[in-house]
N, C-alpha and C positions, 0 to 999 in steps of 0.2 A: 504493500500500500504506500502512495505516494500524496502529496500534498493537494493531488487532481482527484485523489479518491474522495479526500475529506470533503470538498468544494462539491462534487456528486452526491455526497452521502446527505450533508446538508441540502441541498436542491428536492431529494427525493424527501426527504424528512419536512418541508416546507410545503412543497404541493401537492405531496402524496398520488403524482400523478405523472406515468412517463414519458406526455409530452410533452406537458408545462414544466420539467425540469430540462427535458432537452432543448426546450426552446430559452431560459432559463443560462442553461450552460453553453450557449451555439451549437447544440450538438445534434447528428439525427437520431433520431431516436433508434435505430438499426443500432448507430456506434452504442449507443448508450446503454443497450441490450446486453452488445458484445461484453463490453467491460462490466458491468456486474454479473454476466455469469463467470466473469476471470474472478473477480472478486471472490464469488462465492466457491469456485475449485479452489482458488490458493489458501483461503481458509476453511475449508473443509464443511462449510455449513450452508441452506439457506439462508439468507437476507431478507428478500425479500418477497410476499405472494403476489399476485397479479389478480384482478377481478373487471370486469366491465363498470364497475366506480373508480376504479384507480389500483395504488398499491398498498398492504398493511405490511409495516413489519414481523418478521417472525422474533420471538423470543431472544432469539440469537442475534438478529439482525437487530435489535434494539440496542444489546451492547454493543456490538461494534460500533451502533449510532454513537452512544455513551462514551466511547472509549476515544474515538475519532474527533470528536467535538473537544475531549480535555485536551487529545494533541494536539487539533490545529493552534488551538486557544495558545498551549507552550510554544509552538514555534511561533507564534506573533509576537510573542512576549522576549523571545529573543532575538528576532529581528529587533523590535524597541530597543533594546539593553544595548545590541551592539555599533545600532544606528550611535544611540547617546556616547557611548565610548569613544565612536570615529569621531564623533562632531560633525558630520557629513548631513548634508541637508538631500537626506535620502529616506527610504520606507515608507509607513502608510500614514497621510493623514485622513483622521476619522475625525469628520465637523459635521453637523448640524445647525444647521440655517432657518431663523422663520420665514414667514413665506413670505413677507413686503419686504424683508431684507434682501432673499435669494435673486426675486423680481428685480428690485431697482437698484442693489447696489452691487452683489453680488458677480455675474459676468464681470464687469470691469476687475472687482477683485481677483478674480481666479485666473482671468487670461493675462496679468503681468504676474502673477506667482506660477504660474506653468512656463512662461518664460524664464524666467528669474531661477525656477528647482526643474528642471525638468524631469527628475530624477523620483521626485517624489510623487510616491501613487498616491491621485485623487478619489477621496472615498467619501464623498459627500450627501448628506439625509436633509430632504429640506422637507418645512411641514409648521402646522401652528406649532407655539413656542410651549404650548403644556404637554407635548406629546415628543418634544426633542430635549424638555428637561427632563420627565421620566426617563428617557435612553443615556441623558447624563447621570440620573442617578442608579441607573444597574451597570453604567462605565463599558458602556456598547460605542459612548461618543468619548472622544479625546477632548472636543474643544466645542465652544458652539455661541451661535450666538443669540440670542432670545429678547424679548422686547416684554415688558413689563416687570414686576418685581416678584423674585423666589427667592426663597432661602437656599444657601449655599456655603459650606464651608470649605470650600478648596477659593483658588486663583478669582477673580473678579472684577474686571473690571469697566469704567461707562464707557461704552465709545457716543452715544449721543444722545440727544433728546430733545423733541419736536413737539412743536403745538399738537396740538385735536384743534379742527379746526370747526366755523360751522359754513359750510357750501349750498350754495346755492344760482342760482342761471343769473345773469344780469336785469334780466324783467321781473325777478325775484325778490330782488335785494333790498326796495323797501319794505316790502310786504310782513305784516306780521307772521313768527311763525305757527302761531297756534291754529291760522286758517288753515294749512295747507299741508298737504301730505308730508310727514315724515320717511323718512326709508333707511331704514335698519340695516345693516349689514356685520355677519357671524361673525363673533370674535368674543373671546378668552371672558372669562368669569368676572373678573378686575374691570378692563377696560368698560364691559357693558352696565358693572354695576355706578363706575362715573360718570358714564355716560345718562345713566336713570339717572343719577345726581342731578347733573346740570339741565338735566331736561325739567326735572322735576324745578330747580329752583328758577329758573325760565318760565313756568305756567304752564310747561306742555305736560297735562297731568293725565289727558286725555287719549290712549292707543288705540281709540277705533279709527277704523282706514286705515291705518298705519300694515307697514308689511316689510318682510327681512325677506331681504336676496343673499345668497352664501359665497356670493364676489363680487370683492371692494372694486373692482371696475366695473361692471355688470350695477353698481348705485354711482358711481361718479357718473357712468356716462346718461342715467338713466335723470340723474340733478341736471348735468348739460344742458339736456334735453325742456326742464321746466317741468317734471312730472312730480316735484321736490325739491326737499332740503334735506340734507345728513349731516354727521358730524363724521369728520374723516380724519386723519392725521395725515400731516404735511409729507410726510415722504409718498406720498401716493397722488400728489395736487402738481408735481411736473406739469407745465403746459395745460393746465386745466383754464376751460373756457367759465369765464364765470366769476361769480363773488366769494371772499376769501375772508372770513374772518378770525381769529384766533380766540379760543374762549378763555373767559377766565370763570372761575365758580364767586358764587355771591361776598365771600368773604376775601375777594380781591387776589387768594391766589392762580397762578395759571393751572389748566386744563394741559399737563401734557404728556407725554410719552416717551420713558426710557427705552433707550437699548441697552443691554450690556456683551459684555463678551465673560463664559463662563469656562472655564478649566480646568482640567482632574488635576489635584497635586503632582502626580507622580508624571503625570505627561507634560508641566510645566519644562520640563528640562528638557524634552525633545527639541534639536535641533528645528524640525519642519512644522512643531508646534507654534516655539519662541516666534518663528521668522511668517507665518499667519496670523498670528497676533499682532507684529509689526508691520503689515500690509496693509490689516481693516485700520488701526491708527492712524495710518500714512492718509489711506486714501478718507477716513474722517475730517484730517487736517486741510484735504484739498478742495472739497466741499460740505463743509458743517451747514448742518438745518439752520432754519429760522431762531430755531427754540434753543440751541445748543450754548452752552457757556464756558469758553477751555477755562483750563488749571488744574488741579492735583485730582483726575479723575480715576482714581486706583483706590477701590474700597476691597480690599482682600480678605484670604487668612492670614494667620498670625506668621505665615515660616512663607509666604510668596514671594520676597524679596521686595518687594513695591515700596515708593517712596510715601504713598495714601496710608493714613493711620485707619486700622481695622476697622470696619463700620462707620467709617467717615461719611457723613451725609450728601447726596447728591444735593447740586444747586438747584435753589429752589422749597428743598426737602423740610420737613419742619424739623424732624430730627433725626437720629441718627437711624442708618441701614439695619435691622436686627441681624445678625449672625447666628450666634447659638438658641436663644430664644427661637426662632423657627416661627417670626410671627411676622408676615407682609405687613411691610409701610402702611399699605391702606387698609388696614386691620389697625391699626392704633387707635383707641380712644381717644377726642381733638377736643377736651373741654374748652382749651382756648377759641375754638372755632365753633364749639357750638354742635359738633357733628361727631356722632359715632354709625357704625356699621347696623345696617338694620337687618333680621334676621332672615328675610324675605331676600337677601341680596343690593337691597335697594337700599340708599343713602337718605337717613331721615335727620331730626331735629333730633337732639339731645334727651329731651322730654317726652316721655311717652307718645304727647299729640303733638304730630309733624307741622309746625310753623303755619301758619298759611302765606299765602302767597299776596302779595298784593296786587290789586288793578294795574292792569297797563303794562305790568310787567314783560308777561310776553310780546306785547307789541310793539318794546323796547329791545326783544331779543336782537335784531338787526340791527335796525336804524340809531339804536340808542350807545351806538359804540364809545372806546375812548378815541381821541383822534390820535390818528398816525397808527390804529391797532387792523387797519381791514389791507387786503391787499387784492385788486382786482386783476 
């Protein structure tokens, strides 16, 4: 058995089916026959049974799955070791990308680090950012980059941070919002509970008509258009036609949106780690958002080498990042502000009965901006 078995053995274990692993593998499925019945004469056993659903494995064929899966894993783990000892900006980087990163910033990243390493295999997972931090915490990802706030005790650090904006068409833009359709689009647990926030302290208390599309282009272009308003974040308003405003919440501070860049300890020292971590920085500095504010943006753990004192608060932040507590920024009780987390998900008043809202408010959401805060 060789390191093409284990890459087979996985595939089959994945699809449990032997086209979709041969197509899977580049392989015909004819070849992919041949080789697991070598498989199964060199070790003396069935593998695996055959059925018109697919494949099951046999008893035997499980440990080998078992046995196979702990090797490939040790030979990855010493290609790392020996990568790190060269110092060679070689082996595997394993990154995980959210998805408006991957989109808009993403290609430019990778196609000057593929120049720049040529050497190092790209092993890339792009996807929402709660389902690329799970793969960071069972250490399937080396590095990654995620947009809003988790708890994290390895490497850490901002690379930026963007308004949420509120968009809408240019024949729009005085218009109050609470006449006119809002348009929703999917996203993480956090972001939509701020987003009920500001809707809520805005007047929009009202979700009939309203309706969620599950891409953030599929509602910019659909706002474009005048069938609505959303709230979007700036890295996604490139070249958008239309009205631009940056929101801030009632108690004056800004409405916005982290990115970070997150790290395993132990892959912090990989040469093709270090030197992708220094790429998204590079290209941060070459075009920072609207929202962004440089200077000591390294909130780490205690042994990451970072000049950012541990839990250092991002700009903006009221207080400091949690670390070992395990409790998101927007999970802190804000009696200075009047706001705690309501248990429904949604952002209410301190006091059991949620504020009320005053007149005219919403008809303020647009028109009532500060100046110098809209950008058309």
């Amino acid at each position: 058995m060789d390191e093409k078995d284990y890459e087979l053995l996985h595939a089959l274990d994945e699809t449990r089916n032997i086209t979709h692993a041969a197509d899977k593998l580049y392989m015909t499925q004819s070849a992919l026959s041949k080789r697991i019945k070598a498989l199964e004469q060199e070790l003396g056993v069935e593998i695996v049974l055959r059925s018109r659903q697919g494949i099951r494995f046999t008893p035997a064929g499980e440990q080998v799955l078992l046995h196979s899966a702990a090797a490939a894993r040790e030979m990855e783990k010493m290609r790392r070791q020996l990568a790190s000892i060269q110092g060679e900006a070689c082996g595997t980087l394993r990154a995980g990308i959210s998805v408006n990163f991957s989109y808009y910033r993403l290609p430019e990243v990778l196609t000057e680090y593929h120049k720049a390493y040529p050497k190092v295999r790209l092993d890339i997972a792009t996807g929402h950012s709660r389902n690329i931090y799970q793969q960071m915490l069972d250490s399937s990802l080396d590095v990654a980059v995620l947009r809003g706030e988790y708890p994290w005790d390895g490497t850490q650090f901002l690379l930026s941070q963007e308004n949420i904006c509120l968009i809408c068409s240019e024949e729009n833009k005085d218009r109050p919002i609470s006449d006119y359709l809002y348009i929703d689009h999917s996203s993480d647990a956090t972001i939509s509970a701020q987003m009920a926030r500001w809707r809520y302290e805005n007047g929009v208390t009202n979700d009939a008509g309203n309706f969620v599309v599950d891409n953030i282009m599929v509602c910019r272009e659909m706002v474009e258009r005048g069938l609505g308003w959303a709230l979007m974040p700036e890295v996604a308003l490139d070249d958008f036609k239309g009205y631009v405003k940056p929101c801030t919440f009632e108690n004056g501070e800004p409405f916005v949106r982290r990115t970070y860049i997150f790290c395993q300890r132990d892959a912090a020292a990989l040469p093709q780690v270090q030197l992708f971590m220094d790429m998204l920085k590079k290209h941060r500095q070459k075009a920072p958002l609207r929202g962004e504010k440089h200077g000591n943006d390294c909130f780490a753990g205690p042994d990451a080498g970072c000049t950012g004192a541990p839990g250092a608060a991002p700009a903006g932040a009221a207080g400091p990042v949690p670390q070992a507590s395990h409790l998101l920024y927007h999970e802190y009780l804000r009696p200075d502000k009047g706001f705690a987390p309501h248990p429904a998900g949604l952002w209410a008043g301190a006091s059991a009965a949620a504020p009320a809202v005053s007149a005219g408010k919403a008809d303020a959401a647009v028109s009532g901006h500060r100046p110098g805060s809209d950008r058309r």
